[in-house]
Phi, psi and omega in degrees: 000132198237129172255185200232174210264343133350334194068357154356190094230149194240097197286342152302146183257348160266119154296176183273114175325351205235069126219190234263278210306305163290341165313287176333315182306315186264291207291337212252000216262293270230076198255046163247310184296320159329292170312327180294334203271319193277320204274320174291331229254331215252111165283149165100000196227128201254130193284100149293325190229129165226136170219114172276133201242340188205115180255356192242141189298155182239033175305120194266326120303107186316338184251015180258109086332080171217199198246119185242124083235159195297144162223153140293123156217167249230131151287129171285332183279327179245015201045346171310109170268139194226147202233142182232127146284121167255117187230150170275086175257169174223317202298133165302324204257035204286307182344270171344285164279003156268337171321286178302350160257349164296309180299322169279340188274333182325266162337287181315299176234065168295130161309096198316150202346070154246175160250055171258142177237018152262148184231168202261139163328131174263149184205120150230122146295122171247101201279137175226124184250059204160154202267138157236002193221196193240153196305324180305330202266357198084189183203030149213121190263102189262096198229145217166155205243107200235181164241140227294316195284316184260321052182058158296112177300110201272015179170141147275008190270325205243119187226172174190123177235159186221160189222104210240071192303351178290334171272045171220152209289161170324159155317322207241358172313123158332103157113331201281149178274186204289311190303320184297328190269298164008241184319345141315317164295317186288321168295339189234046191316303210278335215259328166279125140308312173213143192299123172299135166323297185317334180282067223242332203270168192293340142318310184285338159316278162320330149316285170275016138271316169323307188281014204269118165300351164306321180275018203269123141327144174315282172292005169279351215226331178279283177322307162306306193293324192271342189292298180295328191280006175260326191299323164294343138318288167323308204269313166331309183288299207288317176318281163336277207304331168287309162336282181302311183294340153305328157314308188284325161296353199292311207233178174267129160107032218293290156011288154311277207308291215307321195275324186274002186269321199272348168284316184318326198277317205288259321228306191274034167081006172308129163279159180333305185294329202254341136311299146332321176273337150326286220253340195109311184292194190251137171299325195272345159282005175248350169258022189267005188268000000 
């Protein structure tokens, strides 16, 4: 039990991997533990070099808050270089926005007035702290722009893997992989007591020194306590807000619930979007409001 300058206590002896700060901390701070990570995720690719090229979210709405950046990295075996986004998402449109963000990593490195369009492979990773498919269907997902009939890959240059960490099975599951205990820890970072035996390999070093909050700077333990009471806040309001609004579909005057759950949601600090994916309106109508 660790205390915070809050008068708090943060009751995990581990943090959680799935908010801003510890994100950054381990993928954005750690580039061995990155590599270790990439190396599972990217097939084919043995890592010589990372280079963090953008470290600051490369968000394009003002009202989303979530953890974005880039690296570069060096094939060791083929010198090919290639660039990977690693993002934290929560959003129903995640499809949608790695598209449009695959497309700026794109942009970015096209040659300045040349007329050229070759670039080094694009790869965006998506940490998903939420379910889209179901536990039968897995929780690592590969997506590439292939053709419908034949499903001839029509470029290597564009990948996309999403990792839809709730779904993936215990640690001590019979059979399960390297890439599965991953994405097991990074969802239940914070739920250990202690580093599980099965949890053996040099990633898992690296990691759980990291997450041990004992080792946590002061205002890193403050900045963390506040991070988890506003992220439980959030999910508390957004819980809420579907409740009444499903209530509210319910009934006459459907109209009235949707406008007072989305002002309460705005008023507590809910972002646009994700009020809007509550209630219904439109971002651009909730910010004329």
């Amino acid at each position: 039990m660790v205390e915070v300058k809050s008068n708090e206590k943060i009751l995990s002896r581990y943090a959680s991997v799935l908010v801003d700060s510890t994100f950054k901390r381990t993928f954005g701070r750690d580039k061995e533990l990155l590599k270790l990570f990439l190396e599972e995720i990217v097939p084919g690719r043995k890592i010589d070099k990372i280079t963090y090229t953008n470290t600051v979210s490369t968000n394009h709405d003002k009202h989303l808050h979530d953890s974005v950046f880039d690296v570069e990295c060096t094939d060791a075996e083929t010198g090919e270089r290639f660039t990977v986004e690693l993002q934290l998402d929560d959003q129903e449109y995640f499809y949608d926005r790695a598209l449009f963000y695959a497309s700026l990593m794109i942009e970015k490195q096209l040659p300045k007035g040349k007329k050229t369009y070759e670039y080094p492979p694009v790869y965006v990773v998506s940490l998903l702290n939420f379910r889209k498919h179901s536990l039968e269907e897995g929780f690592l997902f590969r997506f590439a722009i292939q053709e419908t009939s034949t499903h001839a890959i029509m470029t290597d240059r564009l990948n996309f893997v999403f990792l839809e960490l709730p779904n993936a099975r215990r640690y001590d599951t019979p059979g399960i992989t390297m890439t599965e205990k991953i994405c097991y820890a990074l969802a239940h970072m914070d739920t250990f007591e202690n580093r599980p035996v099965e949890l053996k390999e040099k990633f898992f070093d690296i990691l759980f020194k990291l997450m041990e909050i004992a080792n946590f700077a002061p205002d890193e333990r403050v900045k963390y306590q506040h991070e988890m009471t506003t992220e439980r806040d959030r999910q508390n309001q957004l819980d809420y807000a579907r409740k009444v609004a499903m209530e509210k579909g319910m009934e006459k005057g459907m109209e009235k619930g949707r406008e007072e759950v989305a002002r309460s949601m705005i008023a507590n600090g809910i972002s646009l979007d994700l009020v809007s994916k509550c209630t219904g309106f439109s971002v651009s109508e909730l910010s004329s409001w």
